[in-house]
C-alpha positions in Angstrom: 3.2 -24.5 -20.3 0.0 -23.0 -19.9 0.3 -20.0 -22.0 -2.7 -19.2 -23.4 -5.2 -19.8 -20.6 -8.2 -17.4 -20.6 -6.2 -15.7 -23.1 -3.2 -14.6 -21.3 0.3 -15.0 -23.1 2.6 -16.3 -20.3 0.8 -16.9 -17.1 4.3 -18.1 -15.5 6.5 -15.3 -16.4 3.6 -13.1 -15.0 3.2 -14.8 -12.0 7.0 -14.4 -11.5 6.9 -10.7 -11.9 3.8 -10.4 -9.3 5.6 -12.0 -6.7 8.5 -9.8 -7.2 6.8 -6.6 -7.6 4.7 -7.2 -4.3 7.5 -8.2 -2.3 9.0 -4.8 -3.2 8.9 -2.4 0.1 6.1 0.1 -0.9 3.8 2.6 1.0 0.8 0.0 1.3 2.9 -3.3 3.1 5.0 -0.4 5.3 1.3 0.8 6.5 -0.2 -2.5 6.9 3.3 -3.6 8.9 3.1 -0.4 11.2 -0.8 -0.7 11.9 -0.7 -4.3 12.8 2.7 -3.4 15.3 0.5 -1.1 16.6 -2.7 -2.3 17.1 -2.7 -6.3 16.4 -3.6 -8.5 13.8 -7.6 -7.4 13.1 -6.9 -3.9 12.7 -4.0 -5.4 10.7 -6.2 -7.1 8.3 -8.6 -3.9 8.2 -5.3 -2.0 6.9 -4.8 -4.9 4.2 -8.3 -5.1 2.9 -8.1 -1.2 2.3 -5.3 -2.2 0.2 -6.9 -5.0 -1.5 -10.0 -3.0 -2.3 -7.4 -0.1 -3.9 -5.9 -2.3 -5.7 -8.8 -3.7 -7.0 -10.3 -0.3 -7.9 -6.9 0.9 -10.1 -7.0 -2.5 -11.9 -10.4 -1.8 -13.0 -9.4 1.4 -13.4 -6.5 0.3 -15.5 -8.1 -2.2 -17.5 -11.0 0.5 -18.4 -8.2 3.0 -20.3 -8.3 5.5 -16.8 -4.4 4.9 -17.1 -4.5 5.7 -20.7 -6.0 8.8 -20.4 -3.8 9.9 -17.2 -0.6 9.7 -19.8 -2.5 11.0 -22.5 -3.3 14.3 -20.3 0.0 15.2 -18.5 -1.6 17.7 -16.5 -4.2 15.5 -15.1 -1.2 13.0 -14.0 0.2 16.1 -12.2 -2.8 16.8 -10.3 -3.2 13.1 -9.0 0.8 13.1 -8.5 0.6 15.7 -6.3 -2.6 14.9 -4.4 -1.0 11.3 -4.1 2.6 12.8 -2.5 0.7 15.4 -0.3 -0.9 12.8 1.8 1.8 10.4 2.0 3.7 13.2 3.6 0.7 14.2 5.8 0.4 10.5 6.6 4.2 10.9 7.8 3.8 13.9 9.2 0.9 12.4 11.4 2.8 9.3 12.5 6.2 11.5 13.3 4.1 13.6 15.6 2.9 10.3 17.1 6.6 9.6 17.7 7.3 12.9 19.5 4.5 12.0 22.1 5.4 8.3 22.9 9.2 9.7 23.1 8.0 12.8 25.6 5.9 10.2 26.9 8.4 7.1 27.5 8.8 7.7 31.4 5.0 7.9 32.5 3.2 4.8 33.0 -0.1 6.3 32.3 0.6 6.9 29.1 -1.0 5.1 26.2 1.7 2.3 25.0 0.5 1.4 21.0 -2.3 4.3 21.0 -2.4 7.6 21.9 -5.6 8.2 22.8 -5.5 12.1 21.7 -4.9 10.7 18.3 -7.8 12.3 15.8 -10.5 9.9 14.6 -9.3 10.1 11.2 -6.1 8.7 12.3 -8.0 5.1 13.8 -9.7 4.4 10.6 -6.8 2.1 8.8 -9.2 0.4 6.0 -9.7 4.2 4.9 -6.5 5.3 5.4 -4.6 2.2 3.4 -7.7 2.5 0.7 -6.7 5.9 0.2 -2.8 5.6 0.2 -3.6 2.9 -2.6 -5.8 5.1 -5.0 -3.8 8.0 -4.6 -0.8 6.6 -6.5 -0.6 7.3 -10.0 2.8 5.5 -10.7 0.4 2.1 -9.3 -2.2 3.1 -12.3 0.7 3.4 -15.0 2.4 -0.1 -13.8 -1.0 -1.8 -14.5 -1.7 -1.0 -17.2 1.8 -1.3 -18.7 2.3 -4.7 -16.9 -1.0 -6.4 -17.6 -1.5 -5.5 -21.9 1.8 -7.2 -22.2 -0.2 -11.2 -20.9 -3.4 -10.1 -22.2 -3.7 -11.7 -26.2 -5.5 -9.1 -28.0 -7.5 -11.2 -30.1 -8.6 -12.9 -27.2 -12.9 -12.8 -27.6 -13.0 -12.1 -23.7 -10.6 -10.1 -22.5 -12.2 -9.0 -19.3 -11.6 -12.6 -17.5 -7.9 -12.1 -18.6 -7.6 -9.2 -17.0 -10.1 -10.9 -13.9 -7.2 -14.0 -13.7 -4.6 -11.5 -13.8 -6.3 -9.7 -11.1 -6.7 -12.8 -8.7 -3.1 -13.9 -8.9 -2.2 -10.2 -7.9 -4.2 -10.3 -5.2 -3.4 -13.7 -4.2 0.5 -12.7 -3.8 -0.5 -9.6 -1.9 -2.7 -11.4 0.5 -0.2 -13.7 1.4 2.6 -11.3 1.7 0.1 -9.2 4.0 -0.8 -11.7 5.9 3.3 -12.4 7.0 3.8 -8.7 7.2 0.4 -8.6 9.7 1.8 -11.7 11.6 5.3 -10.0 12.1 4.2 -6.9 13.0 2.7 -8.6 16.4 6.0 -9.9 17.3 6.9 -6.2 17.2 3.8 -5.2 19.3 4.9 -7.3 22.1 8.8 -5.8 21.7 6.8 -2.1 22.1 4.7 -2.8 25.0 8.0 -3.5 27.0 10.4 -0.8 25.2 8.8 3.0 24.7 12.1 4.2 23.1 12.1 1.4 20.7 8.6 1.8 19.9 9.1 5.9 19.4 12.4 4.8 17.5 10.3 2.7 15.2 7.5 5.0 14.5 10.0 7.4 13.4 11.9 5.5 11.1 8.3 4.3 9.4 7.4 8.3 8.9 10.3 9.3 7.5 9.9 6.8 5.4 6.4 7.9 4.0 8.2 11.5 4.0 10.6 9.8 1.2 7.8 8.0 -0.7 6.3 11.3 -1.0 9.3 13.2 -1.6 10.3 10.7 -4.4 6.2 10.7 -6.1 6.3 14.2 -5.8 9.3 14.4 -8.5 9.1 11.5 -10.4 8.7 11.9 -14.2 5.8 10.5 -15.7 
């Protein structure tokens, strides 16, 4: 057992829970999948580290009291709610027009195959993108905090490199699960170079996705 290690109560039942809670299908791995089908494995890894560095930023957030004061203020959960769903369905919105022009597009061999090149700027910057799909979820800011006080020991005289430990193995879980999703989304790259429709098929499904996750922030109870 090595509960009690930089004053966290059950490092193995936590570690447990990480890996499941990461490996559930979430708007962060479904971007990070999608960007690296679409434009290989660098621009894949630019996707992940935006998600890394949100990540980072709500645990800091969460281990500060930000999370705290979000449920202590309802209306100021709203607010973030609502921002958060609002461009999660934009983000779907963006990549479902994206599916309409490779579909109108599937015949013509001039066409752009992964990119379309009349895609806005905005749209080619994945770090920014996957950093804001990160900090714009309020139900990720609630989990942390819920999830890490229950391992932290509060008479612990340094608390901060519990919550620093806790923070690593997090990210340690996430990198590794990226890095698969990254690596599988070339194999899908190379299936979309050869077949348009699948491709457009594809995109599709992923946006309506993101339509759902904001559909289902937008009316979640606190």
């Amino acid at each position: 057992m090595m509960s009690g290690v930089l004053g966290i109560t059950d490092i193995w039942t936590y570690l447990l829970g990480t890996v499941a809670i990461v490996l559930l299908p979430g708007p962060n791995s479904l971007f990070v999948l999608s960007t690296a089908a679409k434009r290989g494995v660098r621009t894949g890894y630019r996707a992940a580290a935006g998600v890394f560095v949100g990540d980072s930023v709500l645990m800091v957030l969460s281990a500060a009291g930000v999370a705290s004061l979000l449920q202590a203020y309802p209306p100021l959960f709203l607010v973030v709610k609502y921002v958060g769903a609002a461009y999660l369905g934009w983000v779907g919105l963006a990549m479902l027009r994206g599916a309409v022009r490779r579909w109108r597009d599937r015949n013509d061999p001039a066409a752009p195959r992964l990119i379309d090149a009349a895609e806005p700027a905005e749209l080619r910057s994945p770090f920014r993108r996957a950093l804001v799909i990160s900090l714009l979820n309020p139900k990720a800011i609630l989990f942390f905090i819920s999830f890490f006080i229950q391992f932290v020991d509060p008479g612990y005289a340094w608390p901060a490199l519990s919550f620093l430990l806790l923070g690593l193995i997090a990210q340690a879980a996430s990198v590794l699960y990226l890095t698969m999703l990254i690596f599988a989304g070339t194999y899908l790259a190379a299936q979309f170079r050869q077949r348009r429709r699948l491709a457009a098929g594809a995109t599709t499904g992923v946006a309506a996705l993101f339509l759902g996750f904001s559909i289902k922030l937008a009316t979640a109870s606190v």
